[in-house]
C-alpha positions in Angstrom: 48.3 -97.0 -65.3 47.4 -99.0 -68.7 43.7 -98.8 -67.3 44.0 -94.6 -67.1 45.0 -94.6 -70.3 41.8 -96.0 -71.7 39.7 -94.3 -69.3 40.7 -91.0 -70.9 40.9 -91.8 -74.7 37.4 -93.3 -74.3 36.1 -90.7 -72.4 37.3 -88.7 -75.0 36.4 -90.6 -78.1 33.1 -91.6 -77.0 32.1 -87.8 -75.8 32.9 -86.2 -78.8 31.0 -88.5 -80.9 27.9 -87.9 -78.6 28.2 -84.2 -79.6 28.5 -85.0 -83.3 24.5 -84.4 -83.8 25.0 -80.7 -83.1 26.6 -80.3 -86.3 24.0 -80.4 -89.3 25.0 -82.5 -92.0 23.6 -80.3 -94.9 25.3 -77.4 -93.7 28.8 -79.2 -93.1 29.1 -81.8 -95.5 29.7 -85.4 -95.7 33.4 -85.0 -95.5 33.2 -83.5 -92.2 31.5 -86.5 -90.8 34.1 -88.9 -92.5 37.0 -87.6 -91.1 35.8 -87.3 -87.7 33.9 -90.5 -87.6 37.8 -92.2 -88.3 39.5 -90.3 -85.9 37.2 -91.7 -83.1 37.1 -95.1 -84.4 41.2 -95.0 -84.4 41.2 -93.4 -81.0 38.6 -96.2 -79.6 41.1 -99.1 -81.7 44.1 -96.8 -79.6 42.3 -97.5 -76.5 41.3 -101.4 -77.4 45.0 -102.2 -76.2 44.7 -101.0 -72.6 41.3 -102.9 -71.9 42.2 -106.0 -70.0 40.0 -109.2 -70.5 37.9 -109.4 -67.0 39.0 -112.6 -64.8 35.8 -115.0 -63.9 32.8 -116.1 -65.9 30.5 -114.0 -63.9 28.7 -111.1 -64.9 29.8 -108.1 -63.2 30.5 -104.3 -63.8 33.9 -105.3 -65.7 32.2 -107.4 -68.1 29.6 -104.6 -69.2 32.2 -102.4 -69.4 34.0 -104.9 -71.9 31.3 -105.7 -73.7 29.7 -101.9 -74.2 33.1 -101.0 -76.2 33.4 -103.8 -78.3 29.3 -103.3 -79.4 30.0 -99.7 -79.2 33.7 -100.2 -81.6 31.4 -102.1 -83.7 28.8 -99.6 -84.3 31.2 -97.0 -84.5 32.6 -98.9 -87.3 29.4 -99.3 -89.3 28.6 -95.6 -89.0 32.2 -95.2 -90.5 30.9 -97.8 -93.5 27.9 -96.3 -93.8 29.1 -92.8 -94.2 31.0 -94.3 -97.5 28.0 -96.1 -98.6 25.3 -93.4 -98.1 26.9 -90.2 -98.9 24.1 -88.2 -98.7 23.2 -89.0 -95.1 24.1 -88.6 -91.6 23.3 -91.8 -90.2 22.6 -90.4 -87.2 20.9 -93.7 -86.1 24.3 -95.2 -85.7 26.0 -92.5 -84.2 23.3 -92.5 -81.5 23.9 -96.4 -81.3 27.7 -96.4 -80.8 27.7 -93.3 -78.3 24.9 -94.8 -76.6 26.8 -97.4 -76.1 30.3 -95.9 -75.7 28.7 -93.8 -72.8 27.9 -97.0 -71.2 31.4 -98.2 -71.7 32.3 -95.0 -69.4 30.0 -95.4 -67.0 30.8 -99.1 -66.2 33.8 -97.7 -65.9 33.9 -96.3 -62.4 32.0 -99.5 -61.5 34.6 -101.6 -62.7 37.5 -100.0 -61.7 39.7 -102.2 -59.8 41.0 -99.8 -57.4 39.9 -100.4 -54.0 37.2 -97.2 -52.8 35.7 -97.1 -49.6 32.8 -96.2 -48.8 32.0 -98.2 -52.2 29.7 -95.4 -52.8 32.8 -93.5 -54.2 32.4 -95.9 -57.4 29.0 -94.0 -58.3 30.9 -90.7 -58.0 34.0 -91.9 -59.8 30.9 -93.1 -62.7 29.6 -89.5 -62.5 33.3 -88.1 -62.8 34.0 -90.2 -66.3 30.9 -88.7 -67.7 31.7 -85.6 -67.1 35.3 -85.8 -69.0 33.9 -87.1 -71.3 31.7 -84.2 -71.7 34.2 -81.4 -71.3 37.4 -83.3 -73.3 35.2 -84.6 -75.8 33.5 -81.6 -76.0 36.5 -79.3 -76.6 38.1 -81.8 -79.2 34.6 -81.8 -81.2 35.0 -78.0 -80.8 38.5 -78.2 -82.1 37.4 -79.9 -85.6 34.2 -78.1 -85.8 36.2 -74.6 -85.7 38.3 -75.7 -88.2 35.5 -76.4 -90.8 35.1 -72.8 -90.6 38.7 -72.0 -91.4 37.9 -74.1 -94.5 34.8 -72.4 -95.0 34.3 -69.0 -94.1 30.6 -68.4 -95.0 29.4 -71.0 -92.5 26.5 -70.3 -90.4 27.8 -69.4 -86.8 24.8 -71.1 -84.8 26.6 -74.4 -84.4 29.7 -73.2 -83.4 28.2 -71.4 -80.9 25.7 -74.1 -79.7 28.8 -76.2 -79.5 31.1 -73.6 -77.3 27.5 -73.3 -75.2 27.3 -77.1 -74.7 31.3 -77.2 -73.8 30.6 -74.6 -71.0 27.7 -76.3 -69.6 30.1 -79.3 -69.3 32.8 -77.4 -67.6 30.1 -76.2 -64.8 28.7 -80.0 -64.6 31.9 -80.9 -64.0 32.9 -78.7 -61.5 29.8 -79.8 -59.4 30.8 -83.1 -59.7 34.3 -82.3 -58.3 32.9 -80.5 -55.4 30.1 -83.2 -54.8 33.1 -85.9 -55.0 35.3 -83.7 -52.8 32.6 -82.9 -50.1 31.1 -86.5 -49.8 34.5 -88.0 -49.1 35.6 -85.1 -46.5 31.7 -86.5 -44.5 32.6 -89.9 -45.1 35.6 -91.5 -46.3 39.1 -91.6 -44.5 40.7 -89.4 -47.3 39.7 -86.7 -49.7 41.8 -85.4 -52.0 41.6 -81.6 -51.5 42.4 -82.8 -47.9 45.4 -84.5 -49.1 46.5 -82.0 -51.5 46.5 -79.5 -48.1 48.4 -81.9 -45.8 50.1 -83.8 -48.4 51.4 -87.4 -47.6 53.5 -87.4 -50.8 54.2 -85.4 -53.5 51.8 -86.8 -55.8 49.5 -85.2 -53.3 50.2 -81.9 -54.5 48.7 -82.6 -58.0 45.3 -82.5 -56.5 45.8 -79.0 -57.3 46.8 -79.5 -60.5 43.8 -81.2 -61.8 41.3 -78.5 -59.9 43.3 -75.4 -60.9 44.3 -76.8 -64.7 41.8 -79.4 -65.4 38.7 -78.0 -63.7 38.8 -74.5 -63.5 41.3 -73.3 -66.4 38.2 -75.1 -68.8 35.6 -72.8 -67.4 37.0 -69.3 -68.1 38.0 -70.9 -71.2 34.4 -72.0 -72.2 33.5 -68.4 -71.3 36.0 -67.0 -73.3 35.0 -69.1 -76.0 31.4 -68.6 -76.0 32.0 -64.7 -76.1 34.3 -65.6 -79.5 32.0 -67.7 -80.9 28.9 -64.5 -80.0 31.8 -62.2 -82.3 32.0 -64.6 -85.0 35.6 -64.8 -84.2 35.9 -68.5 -85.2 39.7 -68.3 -85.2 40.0 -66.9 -81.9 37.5 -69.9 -80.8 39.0 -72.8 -82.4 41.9 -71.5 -80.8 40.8 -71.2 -77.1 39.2 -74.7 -78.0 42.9 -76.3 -78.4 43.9 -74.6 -75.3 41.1 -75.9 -73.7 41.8 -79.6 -74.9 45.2 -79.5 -73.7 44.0 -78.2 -70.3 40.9 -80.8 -69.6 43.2 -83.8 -71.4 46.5 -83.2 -68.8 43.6 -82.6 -66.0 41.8 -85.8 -67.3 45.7 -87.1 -67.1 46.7 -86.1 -63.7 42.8 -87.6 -61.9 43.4 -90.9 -63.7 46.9 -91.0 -62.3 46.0 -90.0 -58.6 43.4 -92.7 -58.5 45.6 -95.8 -59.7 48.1 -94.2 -57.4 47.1 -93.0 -54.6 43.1 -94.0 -55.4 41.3 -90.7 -55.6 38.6 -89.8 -57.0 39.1 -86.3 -58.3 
């Protein structure tokens, strides 16, 4: 379970800094970028404690995935430095660098993960399944500290907030494909799928299958709706609101898929 844990603070870390760019940095400020930049780099130092050292010398998914974070820590703590140093500028070059290479951390991910999937093509799935929490949980916590600039600073423009709840709701429809891709491939081709399990459960743990489509897959769409249509009223409280709501929702989902696939090896 140490593994899960990583899976979903990266995921998370590492997709909200990929959305940082839709917040302009003469409009918000440099302090906006500071605080957020640490918060990821704490999260990603959080998550450094769960990554196991890969066994063997040879180069193989593992390793990538071990050595993406550490070059994608490390540019994640320059952009940190560099924030300090140059105040005036985003250093967008380095927050391209580190979630460049943080989304390659997540994708190596469901290569490397050491629970046994057949067909092995279910690794490719589980890859596309990271990506896309990382987009929705990411997504909603960027939303999160976005809408509360606004409750610092009521005459902000409302286009990035909106942009942002419009890029969160994309995610929340990618990721439903996914699931349904995922779900449909294994029912054609593997011996378990876990909507099949969840409706002739083997165990109890069986029955969260329905947890993570019901809470963490479909509660997060007509939320991102919801939140779109606040964001259209320049209701930014109501937003940032649904946003944490959201969060909770996509992080207990993220929660509940990581734990069916070290325990019963899912891939939901």
């Amino acid at each position: 379970m140490s593994r899960a844990f990583f899976y979903v603070i990266t995921q998370i870390a590492f997709g909200a800094l990929s959305l940082t760019p839709l917040a302009p940095f003469d409009v918000f400020g440099a302090p906006f970028f500071r605080v957020n930049a640490a918060i990821f780099f704490l999260m990603g130092c959080l998550a450094w404690g769960w990554l196991p050292v890969p066994a063997g010398r040879t180069l193989s998914a593992a390793w990538v995935e071990f050595g993406c974070f550490h070059a994608a820590m490390l540019a994640l703590a320059a952009y940190n430095v560099a924030l300090w140093r140059r105040k005036d500028t985003p250093s967008l070059g380095h927050v391209y660098v580190a979630a460049g290479l943080g989304m390659a951390t997540v994708v190596a991910g469901g290569f490397a993960c050491p629970v046994p999937l057949e067909p092995a093509w279910q690794h490719a799935g589980l890859a596309a399944s990271f990506v896309a929490s990382a987009w929705v949980t990411g997504g909603a916590l960027f939303g999160m500290m976005l809408g509360h600039w606004y409750l610092m600073k009521p005459l902000l423009p409302f286009e990035p907030l909106i942009l942002a709840s419009r890029v969160f709701g994309a995610g929340t429809l990618a990721a439903a494909a996914i699931f349904v891709t995922n779900q449909a491939g294994q029912a054609l081709t593997a011996r378990a799928s876990g909507l099949g399990l969840a409706w002739s459960p083997l165990a109890v743990i069986d029955m969260f299958v329905w947890v993570r489509l019901a809470v963490g897959i479909l509660g997060p769409i007509a939320l991102a709706y919801m939140i779109v249509e606040s964001s259209k009223l320049r209701a930014n409280m109501s937003a940032t609101g649904l946003f944490y709501v959201a969060f909770a929702a996509a992080a207990a989902g993220d929660l509940v898929s990581r734990a069916l696939l070290a325990m019963r090896g899912l891939v939901v």
